[in-house]
N, C-alpha and C positions, 0 to 999 in steps of 0.2 A: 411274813406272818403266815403259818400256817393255816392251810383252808382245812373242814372237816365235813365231812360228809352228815347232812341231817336229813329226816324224812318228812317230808310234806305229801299232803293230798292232791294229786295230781287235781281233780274237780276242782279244789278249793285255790289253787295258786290258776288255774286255768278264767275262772270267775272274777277273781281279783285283777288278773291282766287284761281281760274285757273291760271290765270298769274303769280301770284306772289310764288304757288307752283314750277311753272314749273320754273321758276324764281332761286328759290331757289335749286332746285333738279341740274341745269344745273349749277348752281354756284357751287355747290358742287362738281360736277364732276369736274369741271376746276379745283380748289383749292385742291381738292385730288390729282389728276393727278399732277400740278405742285407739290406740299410737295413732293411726290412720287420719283418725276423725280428728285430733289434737293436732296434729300436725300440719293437716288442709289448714284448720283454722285458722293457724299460727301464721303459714307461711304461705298460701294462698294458689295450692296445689300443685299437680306435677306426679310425674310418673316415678320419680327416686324416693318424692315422699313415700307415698304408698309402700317401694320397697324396705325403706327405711322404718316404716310403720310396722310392717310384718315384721322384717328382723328384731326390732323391741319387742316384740310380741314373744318372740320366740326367746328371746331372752328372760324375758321376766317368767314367762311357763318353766324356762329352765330352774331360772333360781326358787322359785315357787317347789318344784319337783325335788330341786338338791334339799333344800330345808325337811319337808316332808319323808322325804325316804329313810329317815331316819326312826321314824315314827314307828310301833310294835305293829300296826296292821300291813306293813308294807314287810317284815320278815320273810314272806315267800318269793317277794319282789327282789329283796338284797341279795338273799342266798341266789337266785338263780344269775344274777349280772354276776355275781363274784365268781359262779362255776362256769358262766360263760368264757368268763374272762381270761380263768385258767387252764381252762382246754383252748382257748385261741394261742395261751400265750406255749403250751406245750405243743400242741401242734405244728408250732415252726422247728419243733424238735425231733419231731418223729425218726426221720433218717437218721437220725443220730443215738437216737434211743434203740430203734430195732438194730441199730449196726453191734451196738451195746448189750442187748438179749443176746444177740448171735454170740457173741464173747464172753456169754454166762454173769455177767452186771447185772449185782443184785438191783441198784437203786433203777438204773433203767426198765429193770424187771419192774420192781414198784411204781413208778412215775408211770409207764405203760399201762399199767393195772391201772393206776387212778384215770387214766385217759378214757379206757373204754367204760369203766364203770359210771366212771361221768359223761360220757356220751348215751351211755345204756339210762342213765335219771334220767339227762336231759327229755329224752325222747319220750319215756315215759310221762314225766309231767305235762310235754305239751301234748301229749295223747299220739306217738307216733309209732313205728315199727322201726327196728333195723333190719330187716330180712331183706330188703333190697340189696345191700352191701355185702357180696360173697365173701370177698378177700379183707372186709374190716372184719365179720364174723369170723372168718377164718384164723386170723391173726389173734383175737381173743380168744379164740378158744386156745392157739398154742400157748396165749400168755396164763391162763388159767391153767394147763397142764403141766408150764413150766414151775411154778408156782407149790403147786400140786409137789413135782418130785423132791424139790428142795424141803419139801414141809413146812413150807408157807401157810399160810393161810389165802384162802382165792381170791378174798376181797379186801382191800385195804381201808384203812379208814379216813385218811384223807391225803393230804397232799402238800407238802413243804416247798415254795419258789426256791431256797436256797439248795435242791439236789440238782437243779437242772445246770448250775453253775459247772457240776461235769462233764458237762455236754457241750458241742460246739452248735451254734446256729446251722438250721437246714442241711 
């Protein structure tokens, strides 16, 4: 399924991931706490209950979470696990993508372009810089001038799992 690039307010998706961490964290505790307290009761304690307690905990926050994330006010939440997802899953590509620029491939050309420009969001939203990174900056900018001569356009707009099937792993 293709991914496409949407714009969010960095504040606003930054707000919502404080909340809905601490959301979660607090959910947990309660749900650990009860399994915990249900379980002593049950079975008349021990140190496995307890762990056993916690793990339910963490399950039901899970399923709790899966149901909700579907929700319209979690939008900033989905988009950013889906862009995470696809720059981890291109990332085991890399070597094979630059080997691929080097040999003038256009789709590696693009898949690269989605890589930094979704690195360049990501950072943005969570309020970061990439100026630490010589040789990632470096590399985007050749991908952006390569781009450039072909009469591309610099920025793509999103991103198809089914290009990198020309590529070999790492």
């Amino acid at each position: 399924m293709p991914f496409q690039f949407e714009d969010h307010d960095p504040a606003t998706y930054r707000r919502k991931g404080r909340f809905i961490s601490l959301a979660m964290a607090g959910q947990l505790i309660v749900f650990g706490l009860v399994f915990v307290q249900l379980l002593q009761t049950a079975f008349e304690g021990g140190f496995w209950l307890n762990v056993l307690g916690v793990l339910l905990g963490l399950v039901a926050t899970s399923l709790v979470f899966a149901v909700l994330r579907e929700r319209p006010w979690m939008a900033e939440m989905r988009y950013v696990w889906q862009l995470k997802h696809h720059l981890s899953r291109v990332s085991g590509y890399l070597p094979a993508l630059r080997r691929g620029v080097a040999e003038d491939n256009d789709t590696a050309l693009a898949v690269l372009s989605f890589y930094h420009q979704g690195m360049a969001q990501l950072a943005e939203l969570n309020g970061r810089t990439l100026d630490d990174d010589a040789e990632l900056l470096a590399e985007r900018e050749t991908v952006r001038l390569a781009r450039r001569e072909k009469g591309l356009p610099e920025r793509v707009d999103g991103f198809d799992p089914e290009d990198l099937r020309a590529f070999r792993r790492g």
